[in-house]
C-alpha positions as CSV (number, residue, x, y, z in Angstrom):
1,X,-13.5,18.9,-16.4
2,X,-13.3,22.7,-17.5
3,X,-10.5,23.6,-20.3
4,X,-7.9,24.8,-16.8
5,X,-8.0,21.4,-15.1
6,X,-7.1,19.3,-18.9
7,X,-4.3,21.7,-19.8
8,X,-3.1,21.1,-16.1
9,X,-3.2,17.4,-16.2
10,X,-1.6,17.5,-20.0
11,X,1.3,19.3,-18.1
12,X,1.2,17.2,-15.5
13,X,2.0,14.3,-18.0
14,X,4.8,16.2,-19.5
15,X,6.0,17.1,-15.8
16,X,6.0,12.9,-16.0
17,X,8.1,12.6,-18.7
18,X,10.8,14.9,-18.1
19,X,11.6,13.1,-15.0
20,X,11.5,9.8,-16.0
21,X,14.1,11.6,-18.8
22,X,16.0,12.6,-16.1
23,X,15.4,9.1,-14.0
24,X,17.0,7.3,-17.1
25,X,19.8,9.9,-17.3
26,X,20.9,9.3,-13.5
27,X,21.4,5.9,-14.7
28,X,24.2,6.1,-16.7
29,X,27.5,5.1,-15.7
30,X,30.0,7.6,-17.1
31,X,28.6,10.6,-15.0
32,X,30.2,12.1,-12.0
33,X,28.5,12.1,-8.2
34,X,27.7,15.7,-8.3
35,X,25.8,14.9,-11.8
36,X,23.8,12.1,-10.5
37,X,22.7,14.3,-7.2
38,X,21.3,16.9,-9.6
39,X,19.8,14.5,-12.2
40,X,18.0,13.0,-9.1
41,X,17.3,16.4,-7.5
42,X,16.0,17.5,-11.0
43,X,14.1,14.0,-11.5
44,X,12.4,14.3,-8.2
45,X,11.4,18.0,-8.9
46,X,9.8,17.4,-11.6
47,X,7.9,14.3,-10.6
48,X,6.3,16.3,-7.9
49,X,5.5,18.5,-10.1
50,X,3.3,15.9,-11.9
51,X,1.7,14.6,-8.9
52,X,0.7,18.1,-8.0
53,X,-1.0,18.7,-11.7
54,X,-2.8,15.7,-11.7
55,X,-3.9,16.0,-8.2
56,X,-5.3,19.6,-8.8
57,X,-6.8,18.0,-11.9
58,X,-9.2,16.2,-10.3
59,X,-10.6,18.5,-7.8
């Protein structure tokens, strides 16, 4: 694994973590509808995000 690829995968674990921040966040109850849709939209972004880092990691 060169230097590149473990810097992307360390990103790709902060990627991770942001959106399960964000999953935990949708979760609460006092928040509006138009809060939750960009929590989730915001959640998902980032998740992909991870996906694609770790992915490109291992090639």
């Amino acid at each position: 694994m060169t230097d590149l690829q473990l810097y992307v995968y360390l990103v790709g674990f902060v990627f991770f973590f942001i959106g399960v921040y964000f999953h935990i966040q949708k979760k609460k109850k006092d928040i509006s509808e138009k809060q939750k849709l960009f929590r989730h939209r915001v959640m998902y972004f980032f998740l992909i995000l991870a996906i694609i880092c770790v992915v490109y990691s291992w090639i």
